[in-house]
C-alpha positions in Angstrom: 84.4 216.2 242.7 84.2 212.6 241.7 88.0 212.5 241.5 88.1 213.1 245.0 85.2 210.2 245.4 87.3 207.9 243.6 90.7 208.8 245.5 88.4 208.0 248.7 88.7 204.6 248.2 85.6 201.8 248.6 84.7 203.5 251.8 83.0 206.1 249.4 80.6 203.4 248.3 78.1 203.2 251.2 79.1 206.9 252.1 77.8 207.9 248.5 74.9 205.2 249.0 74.1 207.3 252.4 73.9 210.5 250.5 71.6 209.4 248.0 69.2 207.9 250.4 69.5 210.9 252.6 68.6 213.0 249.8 65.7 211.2 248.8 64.6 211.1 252.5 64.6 214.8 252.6 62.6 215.0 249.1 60.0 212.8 250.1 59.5 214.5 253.9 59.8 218.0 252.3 57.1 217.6 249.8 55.0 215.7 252.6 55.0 218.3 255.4 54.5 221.3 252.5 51.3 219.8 251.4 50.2 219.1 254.6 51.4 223.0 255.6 49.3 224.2 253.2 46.2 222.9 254.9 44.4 225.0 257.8 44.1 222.6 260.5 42.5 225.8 262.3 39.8 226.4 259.6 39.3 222.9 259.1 38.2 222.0 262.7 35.7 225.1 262.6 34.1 224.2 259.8 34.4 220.8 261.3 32.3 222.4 264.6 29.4 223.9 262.5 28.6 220.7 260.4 28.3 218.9 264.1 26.6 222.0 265.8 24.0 221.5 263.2 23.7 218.0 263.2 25.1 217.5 259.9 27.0 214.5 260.2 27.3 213.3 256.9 28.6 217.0 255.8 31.3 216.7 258.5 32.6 213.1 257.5 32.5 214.6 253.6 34.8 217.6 255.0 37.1 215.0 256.8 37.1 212.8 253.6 37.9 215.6 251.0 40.9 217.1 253.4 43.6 214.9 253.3 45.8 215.4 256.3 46.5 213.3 259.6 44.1 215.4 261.4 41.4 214.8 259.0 41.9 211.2 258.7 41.9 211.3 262.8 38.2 212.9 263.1 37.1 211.2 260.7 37.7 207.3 262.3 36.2 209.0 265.1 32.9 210.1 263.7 32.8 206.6 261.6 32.8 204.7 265.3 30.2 207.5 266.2 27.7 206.6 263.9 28.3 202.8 264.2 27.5 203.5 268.0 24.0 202.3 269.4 23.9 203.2 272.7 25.5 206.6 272.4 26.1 207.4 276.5 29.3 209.8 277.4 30.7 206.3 278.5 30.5 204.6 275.1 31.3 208.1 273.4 34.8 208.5 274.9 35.8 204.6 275.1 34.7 203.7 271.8 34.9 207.0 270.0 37.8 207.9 271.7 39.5 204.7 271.6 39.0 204.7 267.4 40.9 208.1 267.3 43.8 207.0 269.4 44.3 203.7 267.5 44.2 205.6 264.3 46.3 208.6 265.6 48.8 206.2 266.0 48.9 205.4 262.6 48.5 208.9 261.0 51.7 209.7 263.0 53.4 206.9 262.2 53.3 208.2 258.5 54.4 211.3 259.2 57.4 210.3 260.4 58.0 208.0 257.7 61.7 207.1 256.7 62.8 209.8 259.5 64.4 206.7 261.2 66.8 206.8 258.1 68.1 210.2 258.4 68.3 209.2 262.1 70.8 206.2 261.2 72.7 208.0 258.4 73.5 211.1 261.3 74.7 208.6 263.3 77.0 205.4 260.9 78.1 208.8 258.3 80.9 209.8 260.9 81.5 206.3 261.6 81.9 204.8 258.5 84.3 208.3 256.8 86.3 206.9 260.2 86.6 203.8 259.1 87.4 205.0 255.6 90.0 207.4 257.2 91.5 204.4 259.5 91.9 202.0 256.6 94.2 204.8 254.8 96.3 205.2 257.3 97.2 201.7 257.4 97.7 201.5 253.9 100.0 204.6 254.3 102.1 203.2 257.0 102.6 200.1 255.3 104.2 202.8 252.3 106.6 204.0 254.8 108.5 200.9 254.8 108.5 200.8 250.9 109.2 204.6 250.6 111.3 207.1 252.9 109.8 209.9 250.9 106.9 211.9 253.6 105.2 213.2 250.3 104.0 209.8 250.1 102.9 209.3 253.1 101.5 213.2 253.3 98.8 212.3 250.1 98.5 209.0 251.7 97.1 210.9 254.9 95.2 213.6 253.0 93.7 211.0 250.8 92.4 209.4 253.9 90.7 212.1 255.4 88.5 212.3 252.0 86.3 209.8 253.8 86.1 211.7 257.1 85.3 215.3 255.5 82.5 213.0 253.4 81.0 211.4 256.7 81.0 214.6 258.5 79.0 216.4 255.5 76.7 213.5 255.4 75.4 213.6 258.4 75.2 216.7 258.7 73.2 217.0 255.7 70.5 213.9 257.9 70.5 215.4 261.1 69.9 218.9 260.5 66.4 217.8 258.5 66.2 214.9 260.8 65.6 217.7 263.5 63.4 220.0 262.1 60.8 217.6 260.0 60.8 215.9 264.0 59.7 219.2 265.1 56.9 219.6 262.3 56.4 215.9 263.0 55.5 216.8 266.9 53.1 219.8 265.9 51.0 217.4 263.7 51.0 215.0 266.7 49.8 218.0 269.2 47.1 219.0 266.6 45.8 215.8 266.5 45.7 215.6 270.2 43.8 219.1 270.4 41.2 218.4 267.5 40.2 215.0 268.8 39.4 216.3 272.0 37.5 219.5 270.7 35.2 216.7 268.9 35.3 214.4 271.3 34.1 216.9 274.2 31.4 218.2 271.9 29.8 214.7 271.4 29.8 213.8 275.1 28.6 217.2 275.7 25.6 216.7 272.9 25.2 213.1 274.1 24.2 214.7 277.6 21.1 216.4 276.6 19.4 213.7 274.9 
């Protein structure tokens, strides 16, 4: 194996540099969205519902502090703005409460897709690069031809070459595929978020109506 790195020439470099960082990528997002897939965002918002049904507000921004997931973290900047709220009318519930779990969605989400934007760029300069790596090759092999009349030389020349494609390829293969599915974990989160911020949010404008 790394006698066919080295006979890929200094192309290899940033292809090898690629794999690494891909790799670490796909460390850091797995361990990420396994922790956070061990939490019951389901459980979590019913419990969630009984601390408010009951008035307990302190108990549910406990619940919300102890869990630590991007849905948590959500309803809980939204029940922080709740309870610095005066005036608590349907109006100022679901611009100011509202408005606090948006801003902080944004930045929950944003975590979750952390570094995804690097798997995203590997997929794409991998090919591009084992190209280029394959490109330069065959000019160094061509320029052979005029030294050599012998096509074995100009066959390993070739075949040396194409070690950077075959490399690219892998590489991004091995960034996209994850790429695509911790995007799709990354878009559930994103849709839980939506629906539990709602479910609270509807439940304080609802309460906020009987007083």
């Amino acid at each position: 194996m790394l006698d066919t790195i080295i006979k890929g020439g200094g192309m290899m470099i940033p292809l090898m540099t690629c794999s690494v960082i891909t790799l670490a990528v796909v460390i850091d997002r797995a361990v990420a969205f396994y922790k956070n897939h061990q939490l019951d965002t389901r459980a979590l918002r019913a419990q969630l519902m009984r601390h408010l049904q009951r008035g307990e507000m302190r108990e549910a921004a406990l619940l919300c502090v102890s869990t630590p997931s991007p849905v948590a973290a959500v309803l809980l900047a939204g029940l922080q703005s709740y309870n610095k709220l005066e005036k608590r009318t349907p109006e100022n519930l679901r611009l100011s409460v509202g408005e606090a779990m948006e801003d902080h969605s944004l930045h929950s989400i944003s975590a979750v897709e952390k570094h995804l934007w690097l798997l995203q760029t590997i997929g794409n300069a991998a090919p591009l690069l084992g190209m280029a790596g394959t490109v330069i090759g065959m000019i160094a092999s061509f320029e052979k031809l005029g030294e050599s009349s012998d096509p074995k030389v100009i066959g390993v020349g070739i075949s040396i070459a194409l070690i950077t494609t075959a490399a690219g390829l892998l590489i991004a293969l091995a960034a996209v595929i994850p790429h695509s599915f911790f995007g799709s974990r990354a878009e559930e989160i994103e849709l839980e978020i939506g629906e539990a911020s709602s479910e609270m949010l509807e439940f304080l404008v609802h309460e906020s109506d009987k007083v």
